[in-house]
C-alpha positions as CSV (number, residue, x, y, z in Angstrom):
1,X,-19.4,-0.5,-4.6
2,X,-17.1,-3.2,-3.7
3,X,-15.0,-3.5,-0.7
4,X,-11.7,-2.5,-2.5
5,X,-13.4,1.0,-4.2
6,X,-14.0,1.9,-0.6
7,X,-11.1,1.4,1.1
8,X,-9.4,3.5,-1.9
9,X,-11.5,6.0,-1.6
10,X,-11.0,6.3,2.1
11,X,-7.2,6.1,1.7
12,X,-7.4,8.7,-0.9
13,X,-9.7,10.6,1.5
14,X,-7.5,10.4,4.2
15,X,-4.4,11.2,2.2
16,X,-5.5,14.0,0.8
17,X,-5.8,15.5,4.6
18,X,-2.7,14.3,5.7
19,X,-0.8,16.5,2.8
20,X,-3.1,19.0,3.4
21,X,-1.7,19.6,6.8
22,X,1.9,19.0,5.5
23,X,2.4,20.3,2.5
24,X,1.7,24.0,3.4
25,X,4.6,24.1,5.7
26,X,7.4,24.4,3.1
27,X,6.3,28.1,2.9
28,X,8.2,28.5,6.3
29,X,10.8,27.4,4.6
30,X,10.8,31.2,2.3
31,X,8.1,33.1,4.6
32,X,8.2,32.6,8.5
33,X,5.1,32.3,10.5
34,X,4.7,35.0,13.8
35,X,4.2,34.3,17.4
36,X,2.9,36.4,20.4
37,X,6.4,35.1,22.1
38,X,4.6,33.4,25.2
39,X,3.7,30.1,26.1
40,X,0.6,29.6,28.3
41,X,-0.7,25.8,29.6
42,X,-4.2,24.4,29.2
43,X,-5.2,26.0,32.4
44,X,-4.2,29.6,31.0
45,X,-0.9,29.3,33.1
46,X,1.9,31.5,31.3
47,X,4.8,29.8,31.5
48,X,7.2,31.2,29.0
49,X,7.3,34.8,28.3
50,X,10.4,34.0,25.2
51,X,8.5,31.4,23.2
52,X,10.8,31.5,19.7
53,X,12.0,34.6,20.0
54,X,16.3,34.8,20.9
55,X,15.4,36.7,24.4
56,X,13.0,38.2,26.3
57,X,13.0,41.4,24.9
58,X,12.1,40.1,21.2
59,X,8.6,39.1,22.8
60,X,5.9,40.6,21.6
61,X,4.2,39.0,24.8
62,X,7.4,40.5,26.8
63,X,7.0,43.9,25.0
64,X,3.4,43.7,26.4
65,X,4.0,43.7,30.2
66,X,3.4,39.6,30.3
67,X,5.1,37.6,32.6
68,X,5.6,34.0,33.9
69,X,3.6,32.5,36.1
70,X,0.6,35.4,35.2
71,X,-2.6,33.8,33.9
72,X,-5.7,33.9,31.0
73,X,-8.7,34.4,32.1
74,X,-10.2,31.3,30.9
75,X,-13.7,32.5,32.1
76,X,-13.6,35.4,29.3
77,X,-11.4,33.5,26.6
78,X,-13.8,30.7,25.9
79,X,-15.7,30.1,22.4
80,X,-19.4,29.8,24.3
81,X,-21.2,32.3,23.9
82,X,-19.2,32.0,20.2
83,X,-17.5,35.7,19.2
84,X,-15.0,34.9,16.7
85,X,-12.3,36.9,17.5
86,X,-12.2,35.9,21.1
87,X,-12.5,32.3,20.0
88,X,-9.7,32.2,17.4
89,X,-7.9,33.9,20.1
90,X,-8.2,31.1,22.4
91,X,-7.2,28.8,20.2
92,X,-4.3,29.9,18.9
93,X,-2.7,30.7,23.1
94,X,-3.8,27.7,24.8
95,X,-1.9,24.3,25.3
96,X,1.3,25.7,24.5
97,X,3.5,27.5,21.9
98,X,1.6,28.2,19.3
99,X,2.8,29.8,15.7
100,X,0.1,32.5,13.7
101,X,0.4,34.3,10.8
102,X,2.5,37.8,11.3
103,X,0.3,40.8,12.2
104,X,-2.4,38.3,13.9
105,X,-3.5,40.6,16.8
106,X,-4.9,38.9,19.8
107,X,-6.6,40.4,23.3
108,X,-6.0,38.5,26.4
109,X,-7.9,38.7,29.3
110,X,-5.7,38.2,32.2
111,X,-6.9,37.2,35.8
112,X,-6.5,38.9,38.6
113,X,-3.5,38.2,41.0
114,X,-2.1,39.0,44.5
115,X,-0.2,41.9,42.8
116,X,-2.2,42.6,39.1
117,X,-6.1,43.3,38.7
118,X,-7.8,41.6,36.0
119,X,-6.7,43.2,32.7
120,X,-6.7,43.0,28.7
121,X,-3.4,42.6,27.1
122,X,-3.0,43.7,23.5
123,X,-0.6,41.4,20.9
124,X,0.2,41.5,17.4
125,X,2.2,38.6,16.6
126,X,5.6,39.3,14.7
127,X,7.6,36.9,12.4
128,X,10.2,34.9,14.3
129,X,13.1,34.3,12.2
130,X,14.9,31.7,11.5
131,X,18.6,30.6,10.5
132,X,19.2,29.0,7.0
133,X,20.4,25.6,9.1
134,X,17.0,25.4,10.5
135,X,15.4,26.3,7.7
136,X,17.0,23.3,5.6
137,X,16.0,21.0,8.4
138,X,12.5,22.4,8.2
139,X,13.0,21.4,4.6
140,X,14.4,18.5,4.7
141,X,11.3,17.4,7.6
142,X,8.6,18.2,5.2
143,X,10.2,16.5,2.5
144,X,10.5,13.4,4.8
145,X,7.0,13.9,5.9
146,X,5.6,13.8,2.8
147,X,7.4,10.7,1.9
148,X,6.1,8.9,4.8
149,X,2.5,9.2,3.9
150,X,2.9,8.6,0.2
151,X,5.0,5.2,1.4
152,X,2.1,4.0,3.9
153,X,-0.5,4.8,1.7
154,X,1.4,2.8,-1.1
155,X,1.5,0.0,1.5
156,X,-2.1,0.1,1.9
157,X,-2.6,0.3,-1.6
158,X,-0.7,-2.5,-2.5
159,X,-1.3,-4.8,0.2
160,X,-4.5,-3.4,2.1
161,X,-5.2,-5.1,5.4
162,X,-5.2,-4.1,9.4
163,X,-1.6,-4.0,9.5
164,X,-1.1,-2.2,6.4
165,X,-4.6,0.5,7.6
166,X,-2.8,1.0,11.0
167,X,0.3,1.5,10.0
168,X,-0.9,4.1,7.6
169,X,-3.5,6.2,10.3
170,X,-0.6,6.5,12.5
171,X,1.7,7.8,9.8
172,X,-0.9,10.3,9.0
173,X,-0.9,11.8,12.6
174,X,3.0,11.1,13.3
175,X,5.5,11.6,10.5
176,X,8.4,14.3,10.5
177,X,6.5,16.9,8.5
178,X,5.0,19.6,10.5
179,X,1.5,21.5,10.5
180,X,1.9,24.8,12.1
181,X,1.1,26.8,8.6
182,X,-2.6,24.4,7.8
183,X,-3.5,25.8,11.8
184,X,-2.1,29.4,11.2
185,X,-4.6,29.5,8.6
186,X,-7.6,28.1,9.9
187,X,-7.1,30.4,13.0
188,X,-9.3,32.6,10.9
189,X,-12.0,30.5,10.9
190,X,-12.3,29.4,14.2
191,X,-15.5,27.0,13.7
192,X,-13.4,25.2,11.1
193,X,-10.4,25.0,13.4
194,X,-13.0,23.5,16.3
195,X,-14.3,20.8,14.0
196,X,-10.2,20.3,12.8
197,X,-9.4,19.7,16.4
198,X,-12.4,17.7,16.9
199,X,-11.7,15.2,14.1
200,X,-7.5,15.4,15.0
201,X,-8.5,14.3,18.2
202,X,-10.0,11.4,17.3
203,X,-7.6,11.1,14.6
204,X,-4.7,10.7,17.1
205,X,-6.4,8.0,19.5
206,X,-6.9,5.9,16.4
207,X,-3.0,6.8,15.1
208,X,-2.4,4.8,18.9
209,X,-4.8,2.0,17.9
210,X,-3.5,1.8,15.0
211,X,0.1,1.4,15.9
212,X,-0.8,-1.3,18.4
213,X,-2.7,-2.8,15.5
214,X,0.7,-2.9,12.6
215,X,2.6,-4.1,15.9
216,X,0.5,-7.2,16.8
217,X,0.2,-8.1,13.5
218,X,3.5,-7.5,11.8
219,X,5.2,-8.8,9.3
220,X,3.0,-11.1,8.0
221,X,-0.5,-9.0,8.4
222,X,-2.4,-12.5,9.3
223,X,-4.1,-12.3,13.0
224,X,-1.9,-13.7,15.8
225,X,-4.1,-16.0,17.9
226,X,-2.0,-15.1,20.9
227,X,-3.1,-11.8,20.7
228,X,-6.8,-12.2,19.8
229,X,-7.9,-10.3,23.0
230,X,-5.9,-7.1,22.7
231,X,-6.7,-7.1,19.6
232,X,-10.4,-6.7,20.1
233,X,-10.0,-4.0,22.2
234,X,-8.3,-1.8,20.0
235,X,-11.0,0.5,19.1
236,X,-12.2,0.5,22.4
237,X,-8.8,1.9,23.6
238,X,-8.5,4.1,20.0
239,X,-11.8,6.0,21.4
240,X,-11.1,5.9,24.9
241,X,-8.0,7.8,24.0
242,X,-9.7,10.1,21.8
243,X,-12.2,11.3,24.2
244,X,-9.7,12.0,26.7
245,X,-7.7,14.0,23.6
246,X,-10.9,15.7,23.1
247,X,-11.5,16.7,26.8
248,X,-8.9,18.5,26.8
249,X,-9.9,21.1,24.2
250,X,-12.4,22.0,27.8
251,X,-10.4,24.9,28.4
252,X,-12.6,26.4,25.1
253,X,-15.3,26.4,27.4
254,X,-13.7,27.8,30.2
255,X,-12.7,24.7,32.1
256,X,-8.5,24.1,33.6
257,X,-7.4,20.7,31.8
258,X,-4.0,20.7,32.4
259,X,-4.0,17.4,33.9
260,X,-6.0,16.0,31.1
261,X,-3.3,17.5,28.9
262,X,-0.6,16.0,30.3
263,X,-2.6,12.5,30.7
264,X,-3.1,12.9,27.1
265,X,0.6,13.4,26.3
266,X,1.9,10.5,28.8
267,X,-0.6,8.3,27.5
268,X,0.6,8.7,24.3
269,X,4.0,8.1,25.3
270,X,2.9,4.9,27.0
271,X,1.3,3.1,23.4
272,X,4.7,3.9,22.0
273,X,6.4,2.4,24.7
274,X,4.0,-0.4,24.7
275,X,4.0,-0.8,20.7
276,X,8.6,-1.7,21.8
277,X,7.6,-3.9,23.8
278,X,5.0,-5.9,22.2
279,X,7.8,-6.5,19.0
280,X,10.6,-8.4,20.6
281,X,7.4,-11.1,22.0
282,X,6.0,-11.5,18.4
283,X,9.8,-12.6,17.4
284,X,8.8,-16.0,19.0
285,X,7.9,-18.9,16.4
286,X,8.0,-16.3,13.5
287,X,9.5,-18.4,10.5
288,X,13.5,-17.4,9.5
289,X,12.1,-14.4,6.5
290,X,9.9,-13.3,8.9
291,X,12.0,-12.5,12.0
292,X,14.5,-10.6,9.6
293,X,12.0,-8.5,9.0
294,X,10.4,-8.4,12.2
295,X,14.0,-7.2,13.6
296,X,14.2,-4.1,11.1
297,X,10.7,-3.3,12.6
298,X,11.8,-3.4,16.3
299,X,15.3,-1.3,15.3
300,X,12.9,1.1,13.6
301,X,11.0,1.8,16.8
302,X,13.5,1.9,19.3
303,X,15.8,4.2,17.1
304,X,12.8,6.4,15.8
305,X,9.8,6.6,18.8
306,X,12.2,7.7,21.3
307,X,13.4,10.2,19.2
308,X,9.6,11.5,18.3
309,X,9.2,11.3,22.1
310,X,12.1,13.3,23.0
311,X,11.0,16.0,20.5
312,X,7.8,16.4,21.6
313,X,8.4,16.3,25.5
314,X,11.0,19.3,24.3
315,X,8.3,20.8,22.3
316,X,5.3,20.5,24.1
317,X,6.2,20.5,27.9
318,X,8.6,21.9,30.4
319,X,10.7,19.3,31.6
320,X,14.1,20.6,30.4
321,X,13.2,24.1,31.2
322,X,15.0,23.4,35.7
323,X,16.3,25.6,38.6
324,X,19.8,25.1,36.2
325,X,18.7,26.5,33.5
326,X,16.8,25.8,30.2
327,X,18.2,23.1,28.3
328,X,15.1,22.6,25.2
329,X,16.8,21.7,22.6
330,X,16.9,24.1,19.0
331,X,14.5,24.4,17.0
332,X,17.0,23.3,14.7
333,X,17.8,20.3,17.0
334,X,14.2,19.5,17.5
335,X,13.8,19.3,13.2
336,X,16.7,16.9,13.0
337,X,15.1,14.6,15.7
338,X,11.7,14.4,14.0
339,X,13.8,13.4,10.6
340,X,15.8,10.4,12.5
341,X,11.9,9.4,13.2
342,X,11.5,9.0,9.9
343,X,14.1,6.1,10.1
344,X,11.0,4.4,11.8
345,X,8.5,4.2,8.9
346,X,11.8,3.7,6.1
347,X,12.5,0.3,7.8
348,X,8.7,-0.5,8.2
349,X,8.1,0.0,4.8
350,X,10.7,-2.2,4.0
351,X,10.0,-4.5,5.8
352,X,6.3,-4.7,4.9
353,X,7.0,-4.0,1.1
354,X,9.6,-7.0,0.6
355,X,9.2,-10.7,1.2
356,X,12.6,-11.0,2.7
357,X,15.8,-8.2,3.6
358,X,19.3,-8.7,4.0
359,X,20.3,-8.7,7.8
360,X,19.2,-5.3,9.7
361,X,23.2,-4.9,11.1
362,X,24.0,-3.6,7.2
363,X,21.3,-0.7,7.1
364,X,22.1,0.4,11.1
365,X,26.0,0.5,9.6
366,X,25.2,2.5,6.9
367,X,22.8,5.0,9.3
368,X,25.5,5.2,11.9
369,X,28.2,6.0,8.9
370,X,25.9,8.9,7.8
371,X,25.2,10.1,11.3
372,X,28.7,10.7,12.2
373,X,29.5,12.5,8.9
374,X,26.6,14.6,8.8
375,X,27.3,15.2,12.9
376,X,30.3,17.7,12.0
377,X,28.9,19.9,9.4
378,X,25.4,20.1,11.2
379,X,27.4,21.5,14.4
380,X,29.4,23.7,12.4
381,X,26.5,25.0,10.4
382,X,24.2,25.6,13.1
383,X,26.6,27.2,15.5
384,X,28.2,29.5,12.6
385,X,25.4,29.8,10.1
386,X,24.1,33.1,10.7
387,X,28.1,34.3,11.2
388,X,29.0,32.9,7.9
389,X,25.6,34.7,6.5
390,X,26.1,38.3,7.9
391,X,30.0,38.1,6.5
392,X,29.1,37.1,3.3
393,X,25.7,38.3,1.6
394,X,24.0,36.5,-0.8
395,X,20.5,35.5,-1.9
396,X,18.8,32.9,-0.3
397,X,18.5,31.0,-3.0
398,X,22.3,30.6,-3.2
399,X,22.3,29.6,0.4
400,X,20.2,26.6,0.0
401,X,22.5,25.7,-3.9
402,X,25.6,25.8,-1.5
403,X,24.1,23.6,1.1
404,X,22.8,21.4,-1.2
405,X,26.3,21.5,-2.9
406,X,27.4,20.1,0.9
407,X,24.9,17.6,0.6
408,X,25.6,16.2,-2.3
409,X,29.6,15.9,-1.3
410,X,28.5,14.3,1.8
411,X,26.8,11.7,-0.1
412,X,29.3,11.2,-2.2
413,X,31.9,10.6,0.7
414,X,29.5,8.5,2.5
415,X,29.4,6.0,-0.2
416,X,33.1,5.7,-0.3
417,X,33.0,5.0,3.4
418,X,30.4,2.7,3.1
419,X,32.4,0.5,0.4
420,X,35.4,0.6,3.3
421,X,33.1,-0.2,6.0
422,X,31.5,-3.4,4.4
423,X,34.8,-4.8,3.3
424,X,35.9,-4.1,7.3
425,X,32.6,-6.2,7.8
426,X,32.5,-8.7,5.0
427,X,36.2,-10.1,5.5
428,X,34.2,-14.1,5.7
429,X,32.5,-13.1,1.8
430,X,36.0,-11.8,0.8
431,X,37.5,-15.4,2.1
432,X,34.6,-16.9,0.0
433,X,35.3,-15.7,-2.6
434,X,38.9,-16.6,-2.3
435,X,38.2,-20.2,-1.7
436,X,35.6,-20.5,-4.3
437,X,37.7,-19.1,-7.1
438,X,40.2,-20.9,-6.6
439,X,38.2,-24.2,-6.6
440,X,37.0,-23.3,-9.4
441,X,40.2,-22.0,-11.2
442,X,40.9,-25.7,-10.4
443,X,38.2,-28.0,-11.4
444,X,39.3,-30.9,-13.7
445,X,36.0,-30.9,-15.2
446,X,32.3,-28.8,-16.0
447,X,31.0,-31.3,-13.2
448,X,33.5,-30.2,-10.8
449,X,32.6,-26.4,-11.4
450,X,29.1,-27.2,-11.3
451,X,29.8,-28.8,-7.7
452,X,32.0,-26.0,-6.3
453,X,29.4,-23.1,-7.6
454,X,26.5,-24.3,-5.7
455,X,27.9,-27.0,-2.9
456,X,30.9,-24.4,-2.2
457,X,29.2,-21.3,-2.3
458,X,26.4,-22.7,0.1
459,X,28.7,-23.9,2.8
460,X,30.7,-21.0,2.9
461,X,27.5,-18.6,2.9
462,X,25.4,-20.4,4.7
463,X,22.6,-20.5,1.8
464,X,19.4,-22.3,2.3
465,X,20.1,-23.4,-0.9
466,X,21.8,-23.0,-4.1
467,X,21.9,-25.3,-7.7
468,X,23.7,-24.8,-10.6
469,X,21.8,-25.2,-14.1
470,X,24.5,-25.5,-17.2
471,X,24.1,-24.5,-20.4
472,X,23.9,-27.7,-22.5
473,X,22.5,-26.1,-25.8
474,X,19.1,-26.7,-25.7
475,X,18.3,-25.8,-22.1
476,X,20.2,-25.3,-18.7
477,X,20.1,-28.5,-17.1
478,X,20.7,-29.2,-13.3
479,X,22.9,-32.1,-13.1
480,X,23.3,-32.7,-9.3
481,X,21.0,-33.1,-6.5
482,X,21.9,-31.8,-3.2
483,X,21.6,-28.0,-1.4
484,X,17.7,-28.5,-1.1
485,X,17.2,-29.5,-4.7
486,X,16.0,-33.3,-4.8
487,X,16.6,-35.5,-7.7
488,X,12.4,-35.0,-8.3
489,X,12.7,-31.2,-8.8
490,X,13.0,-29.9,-12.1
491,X,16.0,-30.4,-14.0
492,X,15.9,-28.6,-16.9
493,X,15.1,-24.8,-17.7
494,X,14.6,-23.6,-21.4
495,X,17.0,-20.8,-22.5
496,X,13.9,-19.0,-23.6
497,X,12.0,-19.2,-20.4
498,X,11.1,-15.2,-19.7
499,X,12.0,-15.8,-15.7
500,X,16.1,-15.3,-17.5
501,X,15.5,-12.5,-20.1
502,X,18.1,-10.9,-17.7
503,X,20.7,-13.4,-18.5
504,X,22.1,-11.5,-20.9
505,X,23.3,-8.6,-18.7
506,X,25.1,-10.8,-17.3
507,X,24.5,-10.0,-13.6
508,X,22.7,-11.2,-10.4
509,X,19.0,-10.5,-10.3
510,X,16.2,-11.6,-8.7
511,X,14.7,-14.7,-10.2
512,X,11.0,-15.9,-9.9
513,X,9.2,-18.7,-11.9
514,X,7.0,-17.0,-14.8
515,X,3.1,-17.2,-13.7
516,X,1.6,-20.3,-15.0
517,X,4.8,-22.3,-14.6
518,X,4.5,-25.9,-12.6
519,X,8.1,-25.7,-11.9
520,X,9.1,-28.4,-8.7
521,X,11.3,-26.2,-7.0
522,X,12.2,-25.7,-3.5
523,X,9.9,-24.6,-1.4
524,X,9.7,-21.9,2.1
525,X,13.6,-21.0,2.9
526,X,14.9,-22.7,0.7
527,X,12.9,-21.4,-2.4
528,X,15.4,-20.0,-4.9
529,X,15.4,-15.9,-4.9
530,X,18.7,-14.9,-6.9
531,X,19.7,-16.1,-10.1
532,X,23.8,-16.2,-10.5
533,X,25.1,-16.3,-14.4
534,X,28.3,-17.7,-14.8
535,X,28.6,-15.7,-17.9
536,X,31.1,-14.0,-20.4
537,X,30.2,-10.6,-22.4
538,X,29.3,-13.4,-25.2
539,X,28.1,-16.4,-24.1
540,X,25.8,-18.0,-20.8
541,X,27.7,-21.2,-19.3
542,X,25.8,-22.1,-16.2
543,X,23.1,-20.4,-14.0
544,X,23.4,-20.6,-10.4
545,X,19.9,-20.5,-8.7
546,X,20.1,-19.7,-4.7
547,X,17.9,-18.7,-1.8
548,X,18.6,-16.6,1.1
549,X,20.6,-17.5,3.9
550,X,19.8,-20.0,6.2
551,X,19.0,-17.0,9.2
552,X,16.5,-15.8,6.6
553,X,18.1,-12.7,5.5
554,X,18.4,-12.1,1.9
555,X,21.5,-12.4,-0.4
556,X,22.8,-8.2,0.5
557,X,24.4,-6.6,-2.4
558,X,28.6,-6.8,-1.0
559,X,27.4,-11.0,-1.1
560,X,26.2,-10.5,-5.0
561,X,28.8,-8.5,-5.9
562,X,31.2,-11.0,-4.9
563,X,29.5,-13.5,-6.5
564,X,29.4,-12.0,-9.4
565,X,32.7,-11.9,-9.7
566,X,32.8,-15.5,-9.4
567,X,30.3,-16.0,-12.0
568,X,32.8,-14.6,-14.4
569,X,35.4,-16.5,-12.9
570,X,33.7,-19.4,-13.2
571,X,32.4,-18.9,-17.1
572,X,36.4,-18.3,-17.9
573,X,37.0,-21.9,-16.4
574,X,34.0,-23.5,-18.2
575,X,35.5,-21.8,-21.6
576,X,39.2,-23.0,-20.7
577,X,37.7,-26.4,-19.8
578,X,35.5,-26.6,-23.1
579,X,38.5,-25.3,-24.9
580,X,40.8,-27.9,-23.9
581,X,38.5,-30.9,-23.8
582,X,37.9,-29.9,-27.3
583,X,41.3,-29.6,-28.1
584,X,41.8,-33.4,-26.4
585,X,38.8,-34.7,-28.5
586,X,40.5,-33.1,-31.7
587,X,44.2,-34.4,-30.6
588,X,42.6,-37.6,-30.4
589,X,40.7,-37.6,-33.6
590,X,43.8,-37.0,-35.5
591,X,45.9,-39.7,-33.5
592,X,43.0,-42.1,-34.7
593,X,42.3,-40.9,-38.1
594,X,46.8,-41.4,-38.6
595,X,46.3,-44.7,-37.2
596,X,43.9,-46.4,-39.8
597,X,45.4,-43.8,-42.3
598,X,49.0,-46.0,-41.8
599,X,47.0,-49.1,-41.3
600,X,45.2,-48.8,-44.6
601,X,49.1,-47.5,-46.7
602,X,50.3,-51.2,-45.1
């Protein structure tokens, strides 16, 4: 088989176990997992006797006689020699807080103390609930999650390479979408659940790899020769870090690896770090299109990793658990995190998926806009949820209509408050289109307009370049040379070229020569990327061919709004000017046809 049938396969290989770890958590969403209500460390350290439970007395590990600081007999909760209940037990209490399925029973083996003799604690794990708020953000995540491995994979699919491959295995280990159901379930086979953690170890030391890879070679996905050498040692680093990930899974055989743990975890930390910094250095000698893209890349990472990093310090250690108090965030909190990390892999995939974007500022606007209106109702919801529900009782299902019913309103007034926002913003394209008009509300001639709708319009914008093709009958025909079109670039266009079928809606769209075509157009920058009509509902005048701005950033959609509205303003003043040449031409006739008609009475 060819090179391509294998890399599909793989991606479809690879996909498959990425939603098979993600998709089974939407059941939380309806049916909540359990927990023993105790967290113990990867030397068998308990360390929180609450886990998700709203106090200590909720614990089943609580309930049990369990307390802080007591600890697992590692020496007796091992899986060599193999029994499978002791086994499955050890993996579902080590390394943290771990979720089961309700009614999982476990016996722990508890060393001996100053003040307790070794023991056997017994545990049945009971459902932890949740509020409806944290149940929509649980909602919301998985949807997100799954998303974010259907968009890499598309990447891979439809541009397959390094950066596209590492993009996609770190999305597969690190998305918003959560696993906890796909391990509740294997906990019953335990052999399947060490081979799972086998493989996810090495699985996450190539997700690092892999993110190192995307970010050394982004946007382009051509090898930097400045980075040849770290490049190289990639895999060397992706399986150094999975055998350390894969040490740590010791404490199976009995062994403390706390500190391997928490090596693990910095280290991962430290290749997201890393991956920011390594951005901002590729920015140097990266062509205009390029570094717009680059930027929504580096704005991904430092709005979205530090936001994954957050979460999973709060979820997986016990830094903001202090002699003042315990300050890890929500569960709730923590699920609304891992979705603004998926504002990461949206502006990658943009990025990646399109040869140019508009400039990053508008997206960030529009984030920011939603942010601050969703920040209200999210505080109101998840600090009066459970009032609201206990005062008012309705099915579920109606809980999650009315807050979609929220959602969509929401929506609806953030797109109002985006249109006021980019006017604030766009005041220069509203003075534009000001000027413009009314240049071309007074041209003197079809010339003039032509001049005004492509010199004009590229000043004022800053276009790297922009030429107007008029509708002469047969063809639209450029008929000046200047904005980065030379008198030996094409000049004509054929009304029934298929690049302009969309000339008849009369709007801006994206233009590109049909395949085969030897057109002699500008090329790089300045290559034209929106067609313009300076149309009425009836007829084509002129055509307006331009290329992004001279920063690189693509024409945005406030910029071809506006300038749609001068193409209609301009097709009015080519129609007045037709009209009234014509009517010159026709005054004229007549004076000249009375003229020989009194010549010839005499």
């Amino acid at each position: 088989m060819s090179h391509t049938v294998w890399n599909r396969i793989g991606l479809g290989v690879l996909l498959a176990w990425a939603l098979l770890m993600i998709v089974p958590d939407l059941t939380r969403v309806v049916w909540p997992l359990g927990s023993f209500g105790f967290s113990a460390d990867s030397d068998g350290v308990v360390y929180d006797v609450e886990g998700p439970f709203e106090s200590d007395a909720a614990s089943p590990a609580w309930q049990a006689g369990l307390r802080d600081g007591a600890k697992l007999d590692l020496t007796r909760l091992r899986c060599i020699p193999y029994d499978a209940e002791t086994c499955g037990t050890a993996l579902s209490v080590l390394g943290g807080l771990q979720y089961v399925l309700p009614g999982r029973r476990a016996r722990l083996p508890m060393a001996a103390d100053e003040t307790h003799p070794a023991a056997t604690l017994d545990i049945t794990a009971t459902p932890k609930s949740s509020t409806g708020f944290a149940r929509f953000v649980l909602l919301l995540d998985e949807i997100a999650g799954i998303a974010v491995v259907l968009a890499a994979a598309f990447l891979v699919w439809k541009r397959p390479g390094p950066m596209s491959w590492g993009f996609f295995l770190y999305a597969v280990w690190f998305n918003p979408g959560q696993a906890f159901v796909y391990y509740a379930v294997l906990q019953q086979w335990p052999k399947l659940l060490l081979l799972q953690d086998v493989v996810a170890a090495f699985a996450e030391g190539v997700a690092y790899a892999g993110l190192l890879l995307f970010a050394i070679r982004v946007p382009s996905g051509g090898a930097d020769p400045a980075w040849r050498s770290e490049e190289r040692a990639l895999p060397f680093v992706g399986l150094a870090m999975g055998l350390l990930l894969m040490l740590s899974y010791s404490n199976l055989l009995g062994i403390p690896t706390e500190t391997l743990t928490r090596v693990g975890l910095l280290g991962g930390y430290a290749f997201n770090l890393v991956a920011i910094a390594i951005l901002p250095m590729r920015r140097r000698g990266q062509p205009p299109e390029d570094l717009q893209r680059i930027r929504w890349v580096i704005w991904g990472c430092v709005i979205g990793l530090p936001a994954f990093i957050f979460a999973e310090v709060a979820q997986d250690t016990t830094l903001f658990k202090t002699a003042w108090g315990d300050f890890t965030p929500s569960e709730d909190i923590l699920g609304l995190l891992y979705l603004v990390n998926g504002l990461l892999f949206l502006f990658v995939f943009e990025a990646i998926r399109r040869p140019r974007v508009v400039n990053v500022s508008i997206p960030l606007r529009r984030v920011t806009l939603l942010g601050l209106m969703l920040s209200f109702p999210a505080l109101l919801l998840h600090e009066q949820a459970d009032r609201i529900r206990e005062a008012i009782e309705l099915p579920e299902l109606i809980w999650f209509g009315i807050g979609g019913v929220i959602l969509f309103v929401v929506a609806r007034l953030h797109e109002h408050a985006v249109k006021l926002t980019e006017r604030f913003f766009n005041k220069s394209v509203d003075r534009a289109e000001e000027v413009v008009g009314s240049a071309v509300r007074q041209a003197d001639s079809p010339e003039d307009i032509d001049r005004v709708l492509s010199e004009e319009t590229a000043r004022l914008l800053d276009l790297s370049s922009a030429a107007t093709f008029r509708n002469v009958g047969s063809a639209y025909a450029r008929l000046r040379d200047d904005n980065g079109w030379t008198k030996e670039m094409t000049h004509r266009l054929a009304l029934t070229d298929p690049s302009l079928h969309e000339v008849a809606k009369g709007h801006p769209f994206a233009w590109k020569p049909p395949p085969g075509e030897t057109l002699d157009i500008p090329d790089g920058l300045a290559r034209p990327a929106w067609a313009i009509p300076a149309a009425t509902s009836r007829r084509c005048y002129a055509l307006v061919l331009i290329g992004p701005h001279t920063s690189g950033a693509d024409v945005d959609e406030y910029e071809r709004d506006m300038l749609h509205r001068l193409g209609r303003v301009a097709a009015d003043a080519y129609s007045d000017l037709t009209e009234r040449l014509l009517r010159q031409r026709i005054e004229a006739l007549e004076a000249e046809l009375s003229r020989k008609t009194a010549a010839s009475a005499r």
